[in-house]
Structure formats: structure tokens, C-alpha cells
PAZAPA-4460 file (N, C-alpha, C; in steps of 0.05 Angstrom, whole numbers, plus 32768, in hexadecimal, padded with zeros to 4 digits):
% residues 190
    n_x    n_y    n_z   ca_x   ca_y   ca_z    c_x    c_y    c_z   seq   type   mol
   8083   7DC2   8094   809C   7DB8   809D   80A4   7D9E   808E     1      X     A
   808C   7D91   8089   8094   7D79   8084   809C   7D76   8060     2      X     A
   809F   7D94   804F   80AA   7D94   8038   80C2   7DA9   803B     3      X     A
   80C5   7DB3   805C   80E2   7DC4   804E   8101   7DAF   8054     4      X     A
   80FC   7D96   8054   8113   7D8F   804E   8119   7D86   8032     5      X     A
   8101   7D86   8021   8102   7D7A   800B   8106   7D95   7FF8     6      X     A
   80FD   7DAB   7FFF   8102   7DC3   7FF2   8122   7DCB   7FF4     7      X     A
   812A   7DCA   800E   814A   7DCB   8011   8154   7DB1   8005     8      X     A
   8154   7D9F   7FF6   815E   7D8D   7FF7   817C   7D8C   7FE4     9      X     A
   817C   7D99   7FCC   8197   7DA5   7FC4   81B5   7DA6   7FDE    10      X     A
   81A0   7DB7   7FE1   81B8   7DCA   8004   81C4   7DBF   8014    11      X     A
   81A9   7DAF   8015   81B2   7D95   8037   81CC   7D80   8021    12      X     A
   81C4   7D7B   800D   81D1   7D60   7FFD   81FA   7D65   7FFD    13      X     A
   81EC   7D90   7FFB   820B   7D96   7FED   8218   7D9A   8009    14      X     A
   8213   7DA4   801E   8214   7D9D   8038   8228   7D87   8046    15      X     A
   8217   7D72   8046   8221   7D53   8041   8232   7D56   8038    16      X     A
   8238   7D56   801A   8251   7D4A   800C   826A   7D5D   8013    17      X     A
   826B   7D76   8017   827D   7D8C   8011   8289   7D84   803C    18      X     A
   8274   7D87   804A   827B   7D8B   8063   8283   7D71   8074    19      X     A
   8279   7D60   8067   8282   7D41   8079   8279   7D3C   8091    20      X     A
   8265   7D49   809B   825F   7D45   80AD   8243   7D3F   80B6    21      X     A
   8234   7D2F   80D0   821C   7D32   80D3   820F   7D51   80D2    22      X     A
   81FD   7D5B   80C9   81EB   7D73   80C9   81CB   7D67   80D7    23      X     A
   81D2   7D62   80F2   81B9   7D5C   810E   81AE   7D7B   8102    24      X     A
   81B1   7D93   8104   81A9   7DA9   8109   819A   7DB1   80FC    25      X     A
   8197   7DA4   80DD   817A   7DAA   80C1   8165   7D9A   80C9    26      X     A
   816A   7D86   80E1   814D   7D7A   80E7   8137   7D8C   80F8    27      X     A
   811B   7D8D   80E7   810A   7D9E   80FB   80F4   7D8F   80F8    28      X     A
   80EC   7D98   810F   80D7   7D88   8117   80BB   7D9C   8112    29      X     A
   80A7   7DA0   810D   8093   7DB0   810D   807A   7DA4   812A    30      X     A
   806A   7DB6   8136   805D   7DAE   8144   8045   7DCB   813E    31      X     A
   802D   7DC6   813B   801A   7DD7   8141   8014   7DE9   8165    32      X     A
   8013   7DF7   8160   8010   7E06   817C   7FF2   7E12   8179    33      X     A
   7FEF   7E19   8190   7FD0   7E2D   819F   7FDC   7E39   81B2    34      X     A
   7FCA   7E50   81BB   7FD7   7E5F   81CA   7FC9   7E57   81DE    35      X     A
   7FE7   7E5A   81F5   7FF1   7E51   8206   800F   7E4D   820F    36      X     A
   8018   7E33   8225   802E   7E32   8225   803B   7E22   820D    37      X     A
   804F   7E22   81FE   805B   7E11   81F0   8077   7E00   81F0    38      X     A
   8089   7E10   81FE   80A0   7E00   820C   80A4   7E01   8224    39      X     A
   80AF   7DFA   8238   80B7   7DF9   824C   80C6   7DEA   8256    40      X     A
   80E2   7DEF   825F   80F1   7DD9   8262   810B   7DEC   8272    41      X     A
   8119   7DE6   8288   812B   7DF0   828B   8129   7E0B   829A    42      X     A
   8113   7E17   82A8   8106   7E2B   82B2   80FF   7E3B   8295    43      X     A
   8100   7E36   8281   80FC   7E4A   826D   80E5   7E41   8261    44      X     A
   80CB   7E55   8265   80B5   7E4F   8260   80AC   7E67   8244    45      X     A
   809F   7E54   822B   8099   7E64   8213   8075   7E65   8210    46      X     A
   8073   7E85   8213   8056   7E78   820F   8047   7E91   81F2    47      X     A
   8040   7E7B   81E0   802C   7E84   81CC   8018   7E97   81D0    48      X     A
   8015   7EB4   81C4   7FF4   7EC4   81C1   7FED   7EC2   81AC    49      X     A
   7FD5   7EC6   81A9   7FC8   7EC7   8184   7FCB   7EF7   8182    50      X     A
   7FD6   7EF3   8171   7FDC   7F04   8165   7FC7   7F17   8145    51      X     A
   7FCC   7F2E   813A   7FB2   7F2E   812B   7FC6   7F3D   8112    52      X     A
   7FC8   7F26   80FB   7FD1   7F28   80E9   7FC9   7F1B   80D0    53      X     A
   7FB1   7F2C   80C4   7FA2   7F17   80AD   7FAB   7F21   8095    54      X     A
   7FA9   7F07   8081   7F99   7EF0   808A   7FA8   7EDD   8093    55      X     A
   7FC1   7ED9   80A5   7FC9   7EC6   80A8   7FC1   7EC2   80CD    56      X     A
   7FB4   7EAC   80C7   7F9C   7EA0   80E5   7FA7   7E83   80E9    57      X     A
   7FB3   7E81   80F6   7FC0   7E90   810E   7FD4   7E9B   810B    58      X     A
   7FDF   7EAD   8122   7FF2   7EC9   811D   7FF3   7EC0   8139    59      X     A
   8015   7EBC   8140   801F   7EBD   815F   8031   7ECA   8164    60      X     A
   8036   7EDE   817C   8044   7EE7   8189   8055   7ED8   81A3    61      X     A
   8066   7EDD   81A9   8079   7EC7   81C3   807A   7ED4   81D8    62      X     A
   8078   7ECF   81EF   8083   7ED6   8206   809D   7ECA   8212    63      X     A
   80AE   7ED0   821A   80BF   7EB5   8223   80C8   7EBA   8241    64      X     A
   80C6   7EAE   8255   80C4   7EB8   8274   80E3   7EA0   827B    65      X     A
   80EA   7EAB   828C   8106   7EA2   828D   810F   7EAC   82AC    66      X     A
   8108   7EA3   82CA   8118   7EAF   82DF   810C   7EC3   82E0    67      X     A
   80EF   7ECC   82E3   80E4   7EEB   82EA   80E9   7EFA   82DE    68      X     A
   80FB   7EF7   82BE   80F5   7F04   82A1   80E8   7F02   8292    69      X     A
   80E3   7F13   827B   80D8   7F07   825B   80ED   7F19   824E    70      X     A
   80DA   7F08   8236   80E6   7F16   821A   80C5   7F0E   820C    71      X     A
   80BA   7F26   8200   80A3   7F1E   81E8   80A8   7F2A   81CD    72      X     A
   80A6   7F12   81C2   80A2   7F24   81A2   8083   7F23   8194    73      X     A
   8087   7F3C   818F   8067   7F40   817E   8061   7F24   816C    74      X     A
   8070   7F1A   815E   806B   7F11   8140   8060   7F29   812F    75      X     A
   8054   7F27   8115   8045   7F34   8101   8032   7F34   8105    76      X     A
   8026   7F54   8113   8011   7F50   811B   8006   7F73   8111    77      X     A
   7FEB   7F7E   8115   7FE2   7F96   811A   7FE2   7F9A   8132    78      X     A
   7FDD   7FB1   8143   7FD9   7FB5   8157   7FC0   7FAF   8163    79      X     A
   7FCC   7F9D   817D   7FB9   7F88   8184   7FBF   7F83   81A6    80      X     A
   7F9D   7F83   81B1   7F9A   7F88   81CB   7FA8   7F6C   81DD    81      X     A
   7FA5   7F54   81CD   7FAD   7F41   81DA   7FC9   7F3B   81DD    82      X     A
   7FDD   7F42   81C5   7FFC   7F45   81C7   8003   7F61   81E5    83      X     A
   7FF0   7F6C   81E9   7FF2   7F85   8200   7FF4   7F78   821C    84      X     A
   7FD9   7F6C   821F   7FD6   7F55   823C   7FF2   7F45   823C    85      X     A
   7FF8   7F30   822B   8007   7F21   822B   8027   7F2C   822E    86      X     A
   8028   7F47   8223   804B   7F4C   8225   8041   7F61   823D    87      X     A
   8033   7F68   8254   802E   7F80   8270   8049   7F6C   8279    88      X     A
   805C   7F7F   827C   8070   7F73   8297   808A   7F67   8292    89      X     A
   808E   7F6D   8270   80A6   7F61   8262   80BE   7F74   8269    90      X     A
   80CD   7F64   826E   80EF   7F78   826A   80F2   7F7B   824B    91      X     A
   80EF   7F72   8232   80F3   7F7A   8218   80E1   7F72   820E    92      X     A
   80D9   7F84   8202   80BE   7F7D   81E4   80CA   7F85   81CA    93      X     A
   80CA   7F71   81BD   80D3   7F78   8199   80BD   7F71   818B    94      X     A
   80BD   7F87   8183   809B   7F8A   8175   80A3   7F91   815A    95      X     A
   8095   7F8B   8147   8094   7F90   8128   8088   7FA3   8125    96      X     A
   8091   7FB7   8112   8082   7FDB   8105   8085   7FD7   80ED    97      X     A
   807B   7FE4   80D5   8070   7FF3   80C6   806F   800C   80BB    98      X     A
   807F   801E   80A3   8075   8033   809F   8078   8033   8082    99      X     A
   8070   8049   8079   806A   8054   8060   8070   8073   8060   100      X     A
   8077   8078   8043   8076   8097   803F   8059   80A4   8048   101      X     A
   8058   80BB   8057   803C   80C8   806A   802C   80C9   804E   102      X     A
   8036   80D1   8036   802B   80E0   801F   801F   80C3   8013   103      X     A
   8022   80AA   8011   801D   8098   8001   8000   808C   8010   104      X     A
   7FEC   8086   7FFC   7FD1   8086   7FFE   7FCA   8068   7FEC   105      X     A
   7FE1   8061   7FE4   7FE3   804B   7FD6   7FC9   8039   7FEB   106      X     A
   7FB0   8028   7FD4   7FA2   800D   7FE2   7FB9   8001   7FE6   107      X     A
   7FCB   7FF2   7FD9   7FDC   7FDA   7FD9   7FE9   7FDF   7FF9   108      X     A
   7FF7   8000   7FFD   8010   8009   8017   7FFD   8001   8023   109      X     A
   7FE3   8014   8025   7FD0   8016   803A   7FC2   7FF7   8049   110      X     A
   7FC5   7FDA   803B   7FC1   7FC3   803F   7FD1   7FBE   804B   111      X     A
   7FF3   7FBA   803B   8004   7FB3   8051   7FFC   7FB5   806C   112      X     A
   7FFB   7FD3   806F   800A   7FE7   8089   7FED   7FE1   809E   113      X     A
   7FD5   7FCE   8095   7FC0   7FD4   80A0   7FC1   7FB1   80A7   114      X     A
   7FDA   7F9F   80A4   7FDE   7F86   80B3   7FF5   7F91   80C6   115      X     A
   7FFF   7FA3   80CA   8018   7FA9   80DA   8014   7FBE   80EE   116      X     A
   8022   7FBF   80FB   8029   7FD9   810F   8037   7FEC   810A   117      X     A
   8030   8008   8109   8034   801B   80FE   8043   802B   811E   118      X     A
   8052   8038   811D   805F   8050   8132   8050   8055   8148   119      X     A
   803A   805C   813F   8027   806D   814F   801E   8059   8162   120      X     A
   8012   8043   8153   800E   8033   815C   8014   801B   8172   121      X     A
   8034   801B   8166   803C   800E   817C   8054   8019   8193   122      X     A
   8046   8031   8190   804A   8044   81AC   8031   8038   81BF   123      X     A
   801F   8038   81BA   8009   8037   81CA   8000   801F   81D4   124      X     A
   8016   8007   81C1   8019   7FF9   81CF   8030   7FF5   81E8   125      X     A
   8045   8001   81DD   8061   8004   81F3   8053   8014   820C   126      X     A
   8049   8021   8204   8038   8031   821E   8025   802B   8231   127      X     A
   801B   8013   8223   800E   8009   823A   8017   7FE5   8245   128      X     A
   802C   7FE2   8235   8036   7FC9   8244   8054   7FD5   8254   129      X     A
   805B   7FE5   8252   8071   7FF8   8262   808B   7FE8   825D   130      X     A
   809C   7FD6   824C   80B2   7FCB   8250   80CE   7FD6   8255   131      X     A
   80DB   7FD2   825A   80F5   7FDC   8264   8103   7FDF   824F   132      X     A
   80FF   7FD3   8238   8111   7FDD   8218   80F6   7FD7   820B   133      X     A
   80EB   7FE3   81EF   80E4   7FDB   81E2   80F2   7FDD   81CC   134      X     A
   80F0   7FC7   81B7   80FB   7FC3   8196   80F4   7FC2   8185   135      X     A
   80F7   7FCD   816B   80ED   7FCD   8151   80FA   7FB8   8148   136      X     A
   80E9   7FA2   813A   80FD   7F8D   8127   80E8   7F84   8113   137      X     A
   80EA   7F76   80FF   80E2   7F6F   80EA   80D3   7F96   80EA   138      X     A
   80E5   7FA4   80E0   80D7   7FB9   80D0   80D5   7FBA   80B1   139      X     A
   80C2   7FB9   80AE   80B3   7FC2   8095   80B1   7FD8   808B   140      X     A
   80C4   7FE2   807D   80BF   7FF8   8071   80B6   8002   8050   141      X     A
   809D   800A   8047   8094   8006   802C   80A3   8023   8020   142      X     A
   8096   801C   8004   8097   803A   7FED   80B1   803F   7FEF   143      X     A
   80C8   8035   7FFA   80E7   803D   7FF3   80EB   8050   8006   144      X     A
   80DE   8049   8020   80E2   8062   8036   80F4   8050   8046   145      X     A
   810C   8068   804B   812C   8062   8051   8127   805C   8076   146      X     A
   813C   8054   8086   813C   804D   809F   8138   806F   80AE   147      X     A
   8146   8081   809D   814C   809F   80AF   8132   80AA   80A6   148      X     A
   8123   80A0   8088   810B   80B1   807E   80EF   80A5   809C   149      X     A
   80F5   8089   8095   80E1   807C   80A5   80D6   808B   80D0   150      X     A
   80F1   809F   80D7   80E8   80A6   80EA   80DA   8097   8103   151      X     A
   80E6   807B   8104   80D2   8064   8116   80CC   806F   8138   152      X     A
   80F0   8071   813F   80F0   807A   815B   80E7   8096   8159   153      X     A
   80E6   80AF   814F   80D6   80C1   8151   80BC   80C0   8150   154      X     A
   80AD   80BA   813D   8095   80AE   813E   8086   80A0   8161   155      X     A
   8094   808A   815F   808E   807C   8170   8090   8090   818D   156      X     A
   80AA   80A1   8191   80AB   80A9   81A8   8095   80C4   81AD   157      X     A
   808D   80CC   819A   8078   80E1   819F   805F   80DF   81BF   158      X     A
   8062   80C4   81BE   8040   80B9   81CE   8050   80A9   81E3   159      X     A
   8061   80A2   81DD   8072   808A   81EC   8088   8091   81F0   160      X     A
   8096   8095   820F   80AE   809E   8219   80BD   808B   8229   161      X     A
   80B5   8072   8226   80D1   8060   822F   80EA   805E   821B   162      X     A
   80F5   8045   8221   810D   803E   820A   8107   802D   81FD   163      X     A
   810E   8035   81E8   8104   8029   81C6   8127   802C   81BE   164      X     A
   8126   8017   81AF   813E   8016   819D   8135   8008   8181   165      X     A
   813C   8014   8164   8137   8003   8154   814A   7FF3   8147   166      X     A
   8143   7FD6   8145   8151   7FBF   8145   8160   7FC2   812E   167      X     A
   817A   7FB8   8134   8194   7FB0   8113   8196   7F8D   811C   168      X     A
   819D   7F7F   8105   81AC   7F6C   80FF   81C4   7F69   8113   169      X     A
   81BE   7F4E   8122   81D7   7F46   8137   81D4   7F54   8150   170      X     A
   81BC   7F6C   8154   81BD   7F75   8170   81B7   7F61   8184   171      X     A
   81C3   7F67   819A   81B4   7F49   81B3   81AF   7F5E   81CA   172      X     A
   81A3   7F54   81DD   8198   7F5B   81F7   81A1   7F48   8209   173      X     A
   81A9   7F57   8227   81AD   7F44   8240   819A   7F53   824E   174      X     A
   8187   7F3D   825F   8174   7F4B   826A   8172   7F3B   8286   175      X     A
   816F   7F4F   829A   816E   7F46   82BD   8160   7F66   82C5   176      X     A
   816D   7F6E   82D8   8164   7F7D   82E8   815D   7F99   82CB   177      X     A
   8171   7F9C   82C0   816D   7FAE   82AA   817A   7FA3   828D   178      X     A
   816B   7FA7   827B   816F   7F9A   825B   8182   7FB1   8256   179      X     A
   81A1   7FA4   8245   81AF   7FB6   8240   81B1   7FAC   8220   180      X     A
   81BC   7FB1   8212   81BD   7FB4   81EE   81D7   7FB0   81E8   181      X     A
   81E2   7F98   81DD   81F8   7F96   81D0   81F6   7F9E   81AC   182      X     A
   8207   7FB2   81A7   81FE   7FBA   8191   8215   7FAD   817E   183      X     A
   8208   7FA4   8166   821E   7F8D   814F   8237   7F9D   8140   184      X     A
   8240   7F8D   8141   8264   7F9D   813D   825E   7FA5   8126   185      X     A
   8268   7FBD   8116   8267   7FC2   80FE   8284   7FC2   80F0   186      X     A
   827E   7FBD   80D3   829E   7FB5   80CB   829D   7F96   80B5   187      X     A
   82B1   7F8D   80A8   82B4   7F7F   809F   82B9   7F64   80B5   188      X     A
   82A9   7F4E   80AE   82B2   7F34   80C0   82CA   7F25   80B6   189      X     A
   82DA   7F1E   80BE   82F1   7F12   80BA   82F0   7EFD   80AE   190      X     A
***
């Protein structure tokens, strides 16, 4: 943290001059975390899992509890028993997947796909933490395999029969009694 202001520093400068205005909002602060709780303020409580994504040690996943809700996101992880415990009981899990062409045997694919969560896989996790939506986001898809080639929600639904939706750009969720899906306007923005 303490070099990405100097890395942006072009940006922030042209920023300044062009916009005239204070930019409060490029200030960040970095803090190290462990798992556990990490924010809390306002009834909205965030709490850190260690996650299993090597070699990068540590690897965290979020819970975020809010009024007798959550929301968990995997982070970048493989499929992993402790992201399971920690999201039992979520109204939405957005979990990160993985695929490859079936036919590709590639070491290099086969590495990727063996830090990530693959379909199959994280059915079995949707399956046994039961959420009321689950989501595909940060998908990974290798070897030039297309969103319709990639097959995620098929895959996935083979083993696992709740609701799965896989994630686009700009989707949002309102979540209470039941998580419903605002899906992002398509079209030119004005």
C-alpha cells in the first residue's frame, strides 16, 4: 500500500490539475489482517477465513453478517473445507470457478485449474453449505474456452440443485428474507 500511491502518481497529479478538486477518496490506508473479525461498526460485522490458494499464504475469504444476514465471498481459493464451515448459513455465496477445455492435459492448464475451483467442485461445496443463491464471479476461464463452451451452471448443477446464477459485470443482489438479482442494463450508457 504504502507504494501504490507513488505508482499512481501520474493519475492522481492529472486528477488534481484537470478536476479542481480535493480527491479524499485515493487515500488508502493498508492494515494487515488474521482471521477473524476485522470490521465492525454500525451492526455490520466483517469477518476474515484463511482460504487455500498457493502459493499465495495468506488467501482470505469474507463473510459479512449484517441484521441475521450474510454475504461470503470465496476469494481465490481451491476447494476448501474451511471456506465451507465459515459460509454454513449464508443467504449469498460468490464463489470463484475455473475451467478448461475437458480435452486439454496441458501441465501449465492443469496448475492453474489445481489453485482454483473447478464446477464439480464447487457444487459440493454449494451442497453442503446450502445458500439461498449461489454465484460464479471472478471466473476463470483457460485455453480460449468461451462462456457457452465453458458449461459452468450445467456442470455445477449436475450434483448441486439449488440456485446458482453466473455472475456479469454490474449485477447486484438485495438480500432479506429471500436474495433477489438485479440484472445490469444492457445497451449503450449515455
Amino acid at each position: 500500500m504504502a507504494n501504490l500511491k507513488e505508482a499512481f502518481h501520474d493519475d492522481i497529479e492529472g486528477r488534481k490539475e484537470n478536476q479542481k478538486e480535493a480527491l479524499d477518496g485515493l487515500t488508502a490506508v493498508g492494515q494487515d489482517i488474521e482471521e477473524g473479525v476485522v470490521y465492525e461498526k454500525n451492526g455490520v460485522q466483517v469477518v476474515a477465513f484463511l482460504v487455500d490458494h498457493p502459493p499465495m499464504e495468506p488467501s482470505y475469504g469474507y463473510r459479512v453478517n449484517f441484521k441475521g444476514h450474510s454475504v461470503v465471498i470465496s476469494g481465490d481459493t481451491r476447494y476448501n473445507e474451511n471456506l465451507i464451515q465459515h459460509a454454513k448459513g449464508t443467504d449469498l455465496l460468490i464463489h470463484e470457478v475455473a475451467a478448461a477445455k475437458p480435452d486439454n492435459h496441458s501441465p501449465a492448464i492443469q496448475k492453474i485449474l489445481s489453485k482454483h475451483t473447478i464446477p464439480e467442485e464447487a457444487a459440493k461445496v454449494f451442497q453442503q453449505v446450502q445458500p439461498k443463491l449461489a454465484v460464479y464471479s471472478h471466473i476463470v476461464l483457460l485455453d480460449g474456452l468461451s462462456d457457452a463452451d465453458a458449461n459452468l451452471a450445467v456442470r455445477t448443477n449436475k450434483t448441486y440443485g439449488g440456485k446458482l446464477v453466473v455472475g456479469q459485470d454490474l449485477m447486484s443482489f438485495t438480500i432479506g428474507d429471500q436474495v433477489t438479482i438485479k440484472e445490469p442494463h444492457v445497451g449503450l450508457i449515455p
